[in-house]
Each structure stands twice: as C-alpha cells, then as structure tokens.
C-alpha positions as CSV (number, residue, x, y, z in Angstrom):
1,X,15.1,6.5,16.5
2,X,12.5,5.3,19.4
3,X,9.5,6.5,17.1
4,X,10.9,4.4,13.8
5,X,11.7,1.2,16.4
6,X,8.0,1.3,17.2
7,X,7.2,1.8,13.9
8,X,8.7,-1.0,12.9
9,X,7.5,-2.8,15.5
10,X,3.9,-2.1,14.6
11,X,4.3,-3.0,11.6
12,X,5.9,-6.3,12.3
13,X,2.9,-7.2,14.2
14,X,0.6,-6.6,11.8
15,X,2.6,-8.5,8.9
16,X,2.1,-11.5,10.8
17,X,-1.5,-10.6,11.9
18,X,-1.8,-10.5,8.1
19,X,-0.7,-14.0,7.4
20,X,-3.4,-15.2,9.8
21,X,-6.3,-13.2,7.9
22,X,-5.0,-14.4,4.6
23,X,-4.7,-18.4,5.7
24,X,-8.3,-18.1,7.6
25,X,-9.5,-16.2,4.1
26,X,-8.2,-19.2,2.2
27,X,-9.6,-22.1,4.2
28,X,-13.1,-20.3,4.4
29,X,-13.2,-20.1,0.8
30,X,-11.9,-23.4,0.5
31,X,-14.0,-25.4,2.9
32,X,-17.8,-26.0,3.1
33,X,-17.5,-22.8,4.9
34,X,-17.3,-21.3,1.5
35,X,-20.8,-19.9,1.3
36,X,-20.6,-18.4,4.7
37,X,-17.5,-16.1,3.9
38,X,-19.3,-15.0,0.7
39,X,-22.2,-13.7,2.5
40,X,-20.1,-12.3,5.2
41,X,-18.5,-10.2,2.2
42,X,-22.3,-9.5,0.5
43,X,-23.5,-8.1,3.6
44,X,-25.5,-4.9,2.9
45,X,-24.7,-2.1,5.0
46,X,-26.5,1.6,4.7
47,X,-26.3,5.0,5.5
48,X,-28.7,7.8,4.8
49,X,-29.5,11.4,6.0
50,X,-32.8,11.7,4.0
51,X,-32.2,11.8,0.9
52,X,-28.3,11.3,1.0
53,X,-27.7,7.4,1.4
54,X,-24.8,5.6,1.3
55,X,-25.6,1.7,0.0
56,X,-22.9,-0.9,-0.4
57,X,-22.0,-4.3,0.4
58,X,-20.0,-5.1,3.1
59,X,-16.1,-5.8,1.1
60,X,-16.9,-2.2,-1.1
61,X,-16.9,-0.2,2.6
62,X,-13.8,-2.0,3.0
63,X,-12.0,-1.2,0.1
64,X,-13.6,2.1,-0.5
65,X,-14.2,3.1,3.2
66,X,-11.3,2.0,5.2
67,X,-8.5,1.8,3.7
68,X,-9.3,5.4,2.7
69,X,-7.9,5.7,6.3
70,X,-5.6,3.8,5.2
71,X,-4.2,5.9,2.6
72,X,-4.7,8.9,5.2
73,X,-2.1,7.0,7.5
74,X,0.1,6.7,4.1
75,X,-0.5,10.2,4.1
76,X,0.7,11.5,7.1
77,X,3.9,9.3,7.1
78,X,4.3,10.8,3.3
79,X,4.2,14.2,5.0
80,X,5.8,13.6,8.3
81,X,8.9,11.9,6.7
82,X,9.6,14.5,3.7
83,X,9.5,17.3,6.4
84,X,11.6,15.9,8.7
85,X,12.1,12.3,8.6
86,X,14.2,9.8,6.0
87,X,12.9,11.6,3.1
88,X,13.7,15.0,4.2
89,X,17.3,15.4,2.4
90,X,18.3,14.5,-0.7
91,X,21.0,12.3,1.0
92,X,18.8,10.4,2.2
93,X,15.8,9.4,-0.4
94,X,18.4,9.3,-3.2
95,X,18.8,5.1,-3.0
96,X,15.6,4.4,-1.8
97,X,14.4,6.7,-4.5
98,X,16.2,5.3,-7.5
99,X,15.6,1.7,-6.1
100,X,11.9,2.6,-5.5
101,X,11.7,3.7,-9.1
102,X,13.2,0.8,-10.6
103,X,10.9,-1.5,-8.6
104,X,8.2,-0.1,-10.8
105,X,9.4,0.3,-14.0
106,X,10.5,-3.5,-14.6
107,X,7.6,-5.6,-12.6
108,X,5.4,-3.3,-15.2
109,X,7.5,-4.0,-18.4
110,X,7.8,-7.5,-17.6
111,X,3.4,-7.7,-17.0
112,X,3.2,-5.2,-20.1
113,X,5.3,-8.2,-22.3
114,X,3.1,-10.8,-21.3
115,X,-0.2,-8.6,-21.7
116,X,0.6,-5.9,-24.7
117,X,-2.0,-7.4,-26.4
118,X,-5.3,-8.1,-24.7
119,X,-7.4,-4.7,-24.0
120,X,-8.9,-5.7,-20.6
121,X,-5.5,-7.5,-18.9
122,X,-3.2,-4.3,-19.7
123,X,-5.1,-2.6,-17.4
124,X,-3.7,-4.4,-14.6
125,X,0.3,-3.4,-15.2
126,X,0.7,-1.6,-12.0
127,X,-0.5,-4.8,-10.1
128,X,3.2,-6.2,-9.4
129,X,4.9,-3.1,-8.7
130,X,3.6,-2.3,-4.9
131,X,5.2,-3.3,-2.2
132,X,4.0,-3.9,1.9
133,X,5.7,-2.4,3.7
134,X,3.8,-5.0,7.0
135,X,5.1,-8.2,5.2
136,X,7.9,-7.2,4.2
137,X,8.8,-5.9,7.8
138,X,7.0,-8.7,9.2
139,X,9.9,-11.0,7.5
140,X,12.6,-8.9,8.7
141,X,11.3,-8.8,12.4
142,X,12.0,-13.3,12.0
143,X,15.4,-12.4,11.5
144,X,16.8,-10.0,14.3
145,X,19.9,-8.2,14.4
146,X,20.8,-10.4,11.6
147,X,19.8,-7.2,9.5
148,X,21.6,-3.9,9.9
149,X,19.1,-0.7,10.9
150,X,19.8,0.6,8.0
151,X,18.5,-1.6,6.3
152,X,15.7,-1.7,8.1
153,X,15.3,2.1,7.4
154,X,16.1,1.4,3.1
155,X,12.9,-0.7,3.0
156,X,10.7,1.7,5.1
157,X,11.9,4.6,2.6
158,X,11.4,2.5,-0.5
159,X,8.7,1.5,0.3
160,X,6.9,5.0,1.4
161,X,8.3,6.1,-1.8
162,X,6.6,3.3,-3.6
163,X,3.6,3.8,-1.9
164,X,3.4,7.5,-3.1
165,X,4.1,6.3,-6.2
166,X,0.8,3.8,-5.7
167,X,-1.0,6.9,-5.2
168,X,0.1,9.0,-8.4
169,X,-1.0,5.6,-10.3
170,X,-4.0,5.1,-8.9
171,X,-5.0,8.9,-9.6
172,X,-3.9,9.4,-12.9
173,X,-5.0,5.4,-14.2
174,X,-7.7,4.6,-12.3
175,X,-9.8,7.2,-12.7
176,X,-13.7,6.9,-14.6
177,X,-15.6,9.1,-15.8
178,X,-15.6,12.2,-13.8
179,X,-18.8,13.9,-12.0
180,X,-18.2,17.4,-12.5
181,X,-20.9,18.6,-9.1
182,X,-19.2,15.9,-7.2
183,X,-15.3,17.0,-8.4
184,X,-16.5,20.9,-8.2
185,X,-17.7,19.8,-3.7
186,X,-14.5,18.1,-3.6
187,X,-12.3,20.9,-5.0
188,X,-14.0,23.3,-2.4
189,X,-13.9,20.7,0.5
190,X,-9.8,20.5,-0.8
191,X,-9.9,25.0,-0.7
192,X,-11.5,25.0,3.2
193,X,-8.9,22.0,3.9
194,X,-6.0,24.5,3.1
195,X,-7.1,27.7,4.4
196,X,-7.5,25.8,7.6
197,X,-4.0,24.9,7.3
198,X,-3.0,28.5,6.4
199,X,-4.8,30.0,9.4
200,X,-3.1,27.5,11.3
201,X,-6.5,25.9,12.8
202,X,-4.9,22.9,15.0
203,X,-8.6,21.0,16.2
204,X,-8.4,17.8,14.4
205,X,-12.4,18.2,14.7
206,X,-12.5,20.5,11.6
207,X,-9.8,19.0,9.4
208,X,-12.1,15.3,10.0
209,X,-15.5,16.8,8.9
210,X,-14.4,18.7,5.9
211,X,-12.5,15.0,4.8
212,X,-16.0,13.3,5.1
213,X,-17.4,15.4,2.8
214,X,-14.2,15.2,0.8
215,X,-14.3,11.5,0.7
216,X,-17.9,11.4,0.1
217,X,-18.0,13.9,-2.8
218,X,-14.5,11.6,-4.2
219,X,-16.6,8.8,-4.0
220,X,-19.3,10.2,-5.9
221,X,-17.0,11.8,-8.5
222,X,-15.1,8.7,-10.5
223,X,-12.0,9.6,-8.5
224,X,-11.4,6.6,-6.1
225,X,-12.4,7.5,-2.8
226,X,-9.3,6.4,-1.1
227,X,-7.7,9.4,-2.4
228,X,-9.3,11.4,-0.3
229,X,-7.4,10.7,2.8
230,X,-4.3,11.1,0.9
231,X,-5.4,14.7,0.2
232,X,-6.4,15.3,3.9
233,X,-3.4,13.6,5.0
234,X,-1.6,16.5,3.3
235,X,-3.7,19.6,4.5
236,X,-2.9,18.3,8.4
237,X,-0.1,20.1,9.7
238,X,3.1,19.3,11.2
239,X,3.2,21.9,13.5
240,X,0.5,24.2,15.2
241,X,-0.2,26.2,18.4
242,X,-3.1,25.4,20.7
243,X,-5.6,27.7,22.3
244,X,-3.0,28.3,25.1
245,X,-0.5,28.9,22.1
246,X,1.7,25.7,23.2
247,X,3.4,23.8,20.0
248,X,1.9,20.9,19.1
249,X,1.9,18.5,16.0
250,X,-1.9,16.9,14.5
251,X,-0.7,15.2,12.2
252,X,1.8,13.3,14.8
253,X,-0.8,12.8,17.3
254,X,-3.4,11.2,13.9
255,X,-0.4,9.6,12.7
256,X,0.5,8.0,16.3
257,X,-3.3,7.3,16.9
258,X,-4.3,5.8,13.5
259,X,-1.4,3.2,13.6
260,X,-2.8,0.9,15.9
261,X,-6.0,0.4,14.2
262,X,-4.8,0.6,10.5
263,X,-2.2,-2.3,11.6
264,X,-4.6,-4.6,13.8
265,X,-8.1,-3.6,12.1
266,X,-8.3,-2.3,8.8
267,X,-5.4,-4.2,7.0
268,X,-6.0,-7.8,8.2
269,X,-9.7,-6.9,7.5
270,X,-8.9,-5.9,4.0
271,X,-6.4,-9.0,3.9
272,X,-9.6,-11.2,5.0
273,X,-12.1,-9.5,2.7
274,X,-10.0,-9.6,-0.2
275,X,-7.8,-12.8,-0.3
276,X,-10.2,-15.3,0.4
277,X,-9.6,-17.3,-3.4
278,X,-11.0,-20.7,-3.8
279,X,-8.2,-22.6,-5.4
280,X,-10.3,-25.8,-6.0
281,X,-11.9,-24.1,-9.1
282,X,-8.4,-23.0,-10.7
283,X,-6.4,-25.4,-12.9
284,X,-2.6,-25.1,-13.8
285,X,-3.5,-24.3,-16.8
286,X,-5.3,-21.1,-15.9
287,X,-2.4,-20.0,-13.7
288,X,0.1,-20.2,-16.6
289,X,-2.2,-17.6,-18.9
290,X,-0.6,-14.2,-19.4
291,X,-2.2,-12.4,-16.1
292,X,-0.7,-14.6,-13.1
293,X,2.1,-15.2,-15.0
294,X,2.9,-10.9,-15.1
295,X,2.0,-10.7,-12.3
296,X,4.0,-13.5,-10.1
297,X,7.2,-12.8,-12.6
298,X,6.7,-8.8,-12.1
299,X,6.5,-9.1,-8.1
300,X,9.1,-11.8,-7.4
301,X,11.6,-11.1,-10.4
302,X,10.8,-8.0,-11.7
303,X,10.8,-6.7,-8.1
304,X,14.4,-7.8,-6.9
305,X,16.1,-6.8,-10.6
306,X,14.9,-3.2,-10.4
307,X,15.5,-2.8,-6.9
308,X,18.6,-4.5,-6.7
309,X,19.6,-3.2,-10.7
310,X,19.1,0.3,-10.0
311,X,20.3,0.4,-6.5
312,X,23.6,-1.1,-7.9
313,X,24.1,1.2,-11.0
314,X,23.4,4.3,-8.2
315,X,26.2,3.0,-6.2
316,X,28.4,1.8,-8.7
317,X,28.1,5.3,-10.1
318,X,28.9,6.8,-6.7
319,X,25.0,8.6,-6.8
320,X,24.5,6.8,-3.7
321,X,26.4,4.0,-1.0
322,X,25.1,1.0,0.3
323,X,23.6,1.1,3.7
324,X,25.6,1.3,6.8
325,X,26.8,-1.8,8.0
326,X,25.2,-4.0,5.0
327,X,26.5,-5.5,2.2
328,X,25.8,-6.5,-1.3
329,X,24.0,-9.7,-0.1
330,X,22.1,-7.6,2.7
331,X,20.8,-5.7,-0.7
332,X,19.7,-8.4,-2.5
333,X,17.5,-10.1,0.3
334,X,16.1,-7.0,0.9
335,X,15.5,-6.7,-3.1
336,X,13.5,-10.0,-3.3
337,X,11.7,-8.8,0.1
338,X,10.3,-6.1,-1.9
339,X,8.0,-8.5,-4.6
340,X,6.0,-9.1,-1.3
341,X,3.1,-6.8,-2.9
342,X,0.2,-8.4,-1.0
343,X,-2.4,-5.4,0.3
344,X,-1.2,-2.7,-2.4
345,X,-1.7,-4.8,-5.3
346,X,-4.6,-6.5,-4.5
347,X,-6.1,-3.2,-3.9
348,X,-5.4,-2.2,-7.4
349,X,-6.4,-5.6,-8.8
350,X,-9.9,-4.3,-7.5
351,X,-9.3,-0.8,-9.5
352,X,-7.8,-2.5,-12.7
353,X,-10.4,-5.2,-13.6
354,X,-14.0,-3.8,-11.9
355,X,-15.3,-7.5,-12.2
356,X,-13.9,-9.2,-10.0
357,X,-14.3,-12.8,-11.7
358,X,-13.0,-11.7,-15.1
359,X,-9.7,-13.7,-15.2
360,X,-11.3,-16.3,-12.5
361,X,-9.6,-14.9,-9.7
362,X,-5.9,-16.2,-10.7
363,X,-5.1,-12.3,-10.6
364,X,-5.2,-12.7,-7.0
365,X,-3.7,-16.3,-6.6
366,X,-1.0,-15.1,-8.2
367,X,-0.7,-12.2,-6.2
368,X,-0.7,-14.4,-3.3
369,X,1.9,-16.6,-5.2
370,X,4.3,-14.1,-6.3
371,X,4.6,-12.7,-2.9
372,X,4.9,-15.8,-1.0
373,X,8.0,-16.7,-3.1
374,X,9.0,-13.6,-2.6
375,X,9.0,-13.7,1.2
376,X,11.1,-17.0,1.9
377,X,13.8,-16.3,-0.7
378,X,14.3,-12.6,0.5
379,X,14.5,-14.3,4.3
380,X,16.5,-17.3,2.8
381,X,18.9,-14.9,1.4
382,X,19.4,-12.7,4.3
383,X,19.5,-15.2,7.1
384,X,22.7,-16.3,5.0
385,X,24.1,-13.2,4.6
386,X,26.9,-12.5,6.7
387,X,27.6,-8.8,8.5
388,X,29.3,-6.6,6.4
C-alpha cells in the first residue's frame, strides 16, 4: 500500500505540473512570444559516431526520444503489476479490464461516425480513447478522502490497462513501411535482451546498452521508436540475484528511479512541446468539422459511456462489484475522469496525421477541449457524491 500511496502521489504532482506546461505552452503560442516557442521547438540537435548520426529537431527527440522512456516506465509498471500487483489475479483486472475495454471501443465508434468517410481523418480513431493516468490522478488528489482507495486503485488499473492497450494500437496501426536490416538489428537486440533475462544477468548496465541499440535500430525500422522501451521494459526482471547472490528486483529499482523524472521532466516537457496551439488562427467553424468534434465527443462522452456502460453491465451481471466503499455516483465521476486523454492522445495525434498542420491544429484543441470538460465534470460529480 505505501508504494501505490507514493505512486499516486507522484502522479498527482505531475498532473498539476502538467497544467502549468500546458497554460505556459498556450500563452507562448498565443502571445508575441509566438515565434520564440516555435524556434525553441525547431531547434536542431545532433548526434553522430562517424558515420552513424542522429539529426532531429528539438520536439522529434521529444516525442521519439523521451517519451520512449516514457513508455519504458509504462513498461515496468505493465510488468510489475501483472506479476504481482492489481493486475495479477483475475479478481482483480476483471472491472478495470472490461471498463478499460469499453473506454476504447465507443470514443473510437463515436470518432469512426463522424470520420468514416475522409481517408486521412480515419486515421486518427484511436485519438480519444487514451486516458492520463497524471490528470486524471491529479483531479482526484483536489478531492481528498472524498474518494474511496479503491477507487483510487480502479483508475490506476484502468488506466494501465488502457495504456497497454495504447501500445498494441500504436504497434499494429502506426506502423510504416518497414526496414527489414533495421527490424532484422532489432529482433537480435530483442534475442540478447532475453537471454539476458534467462541467464538471470541483474546489472541494469547491459539491459540499457542493448535498449539503445534497440531503440535506435526501432527508429530506423518504421516501427515507432517508443516501442522500444516497452520491449525492454519487458526483458527487465522482477527478481534477480546479485554477485553476492542477495535477491534483488531491477526493474523495481528502474521503475522507482525513472518516476521522478518521467513525472517532473519528460511529461510536462512533452506537455510543453506539444500543446502549445495558437487559438487566434482557429474559427468556430473549424472546431465544429468532423475531427475535433470525434475527438472532444469520443474523450468526454464516449469515454464516461463505455467506462461507466461496461462497468455497469459487469456488475449488473455479477462478473464483477463495484469498488469498496464506492457507489454508483463514485463510478460515474471516475467514468468522466477517464476522457482526460491529454499526453496519450496527443502522442498519437502525432502518429495519426504525420503533418502536423493538416486539420489546422483543431486535432489538438480539441484534445485539449475534450479533456478539460472532462476534468471539471468528473471532479464536479464526485465532490457531490456522497460515501457509500
């Protein structure tokens, strides 16, 4: 229980932290300061080793770079909690499961309805079905014991769960044309990676340079490089001797190290990089075509009706029982808490339309939109809910 209350509390923190990059993204963007944030995100930034480089502006090291450790962090927690954690029974991950998985399917449906028919937007249908976990945290940390622990522990699971599913998406749909010397370094980088589990090598030295030339060799492949540190995340293991043969646990000690600077570096970077929309140059008009309109409908009522739909057909068919201590109420707020998409779907925005100007950046304004609303009904609601 103490490592999920600091858990929690990290990522609390860093929802709020969050907020703060987002508004300073916005007001850059928005101000005469405008020019200045776009060549802060242009900035160039190299790396060779002869004739190996590495060239990319600043926001595609972002994006591609760090929030590969990112996904590592995802990862481990993946890992960590199907071994042993809130995943590890079926008791346990049946309701966040079901609700995780009805979170997805109707945000998508409702963007498919809206976008069936235009080639390029389709593309973008997994946009409104992530949820983050920081925000959504962030929101509960405002209202104190007001909201039962378990609760606290339904989001966390759902959203793991929907984060994994985040990752199967992003493998199997945003994928390009495939470098076959490229896949072929990164399948053996992914063979060492396993016998190193399966000789039970603990250094955390060897797993991190075989993952650098896995995440380089992803990069280069078509395979988004992020997925890399979901791969690596995976080869880490749980448990391990050390050279005086005393039990330890890498990926606990990564897990445990990583979270500090994923919460209070890399996300609110990514936040800043990646929010900063200048709103001046979009009318209502734009913000009412068939993208933002998917996507704000899919996050903040496509969200709530699958979570809260399927959650309530699993109970009502005794599959699974509401959380301790909670009520239907308590359900629902945390329901609308889960169309606060933010970081995971603006990260895929960037995967599902490549230019970044094609729908004049109301994909991300509505993003921004969708998850707003999403945030001050869910607290609304559960700062009115009574205990059970």
């Amino acid at each position: 229980m103490k490592i999920l209350e600091e858990f929690i509390k990290k990522e609390s923190a860093s929802g709020i932290l969050l907020i703060f990059a987002t508004v300073l993204a916005l007001v850059l963007s928005n101000t005469a300061l405008a020019s200045l944030y776009t060549s802060f995100l242009h900035i160039p930034v190299e790396i060779r080793v002869g004739a190996l480089y590495l060239d990319k502006p600043l926001y595609h090291w972002v994006n591609d770079g760090l929030m590969a450790v990112f996904f590592l962090l995802i990862g481990l927690e993946v890992k960590r909690e199907i071994l042993e954690g809130h995943l590890s029974s079926l008791n346990q991950v049946t309701l966040p499961g079901i609700a995780a998985v009805g979170g997805m399917l109707v945000p998508a449906g409702i963007y498919l309805i809206f976008n069936q028919h235009d080639p390029v937007a389709v593309n973008g249908w997994a946009i409104p079905t992530a949820t983050d976990i920081a925000f959504a945290l962030g929101i509960l940390s405002l209202l104190g014991n007001r909201v039962p622990v378990s609760l606290k522990i339904f989001l966390m699971a759902l959203a793991i769960i929907d984060d994994l599913g985040a990752i199967v998406i992003i493998a199997i749909f945003y994928t390009t044309d495939l470098s076959t010397l490229a896949m072929t370094l990164a399948m053996l980088s992914l063979a060492v990676l396993i016998a190193l589990n399966l000789f039970g090598v603990s250094k955390k030295a060897a797993y991190f340079i075989v993952g650098i030339i896995l995440w380089i060799s992803v990069l280069k492949s078509g395979v988004h490089a992020t997925l890399a540190g979901v791969v690596l995340a995976f080869a880490i293991p749980l448990h391990a001797k050390d050279e005086s043969r005393q039990s330890i646990s890498p990926l606990r000690e990564i897990e445990h190290s990583l979270h500090f600077w994923v919460a209070f570096f890399i996300l609110p970077l990514f936040a800043f990089v990646n929010a900063g929309v200048n709103v001046t140059e979009i009318s209502f008009s734009q913000m009412s075509g068939s993208v933002p309109l998917g996507i704000m409908l899919g996050l903040f009522a496509g969200k709530q009706a699958g979570v809260f739909g399927f959650s309530w057909l699993a109970i009502k068919m005794k599959i699974a029982a509401l959380p301790a201590d909670s009520n239907w109420l308590h359900l629902y707020g945390v329901s609308v808490l889960t169309g606060i998409g933010f970081t995971m779907s603006l990260f895929i925005t960037s995967l599902a339309f490549k230019n970044d100007s094609v729908f004049q950046h109301t994909d991300k304004l509505a993003i921004l939109i969708g998850s707003f609303l999403s945030a001050v009904v869910g607290y609304v609601v559960l700062k009115s809910a009574k205990s059970a």
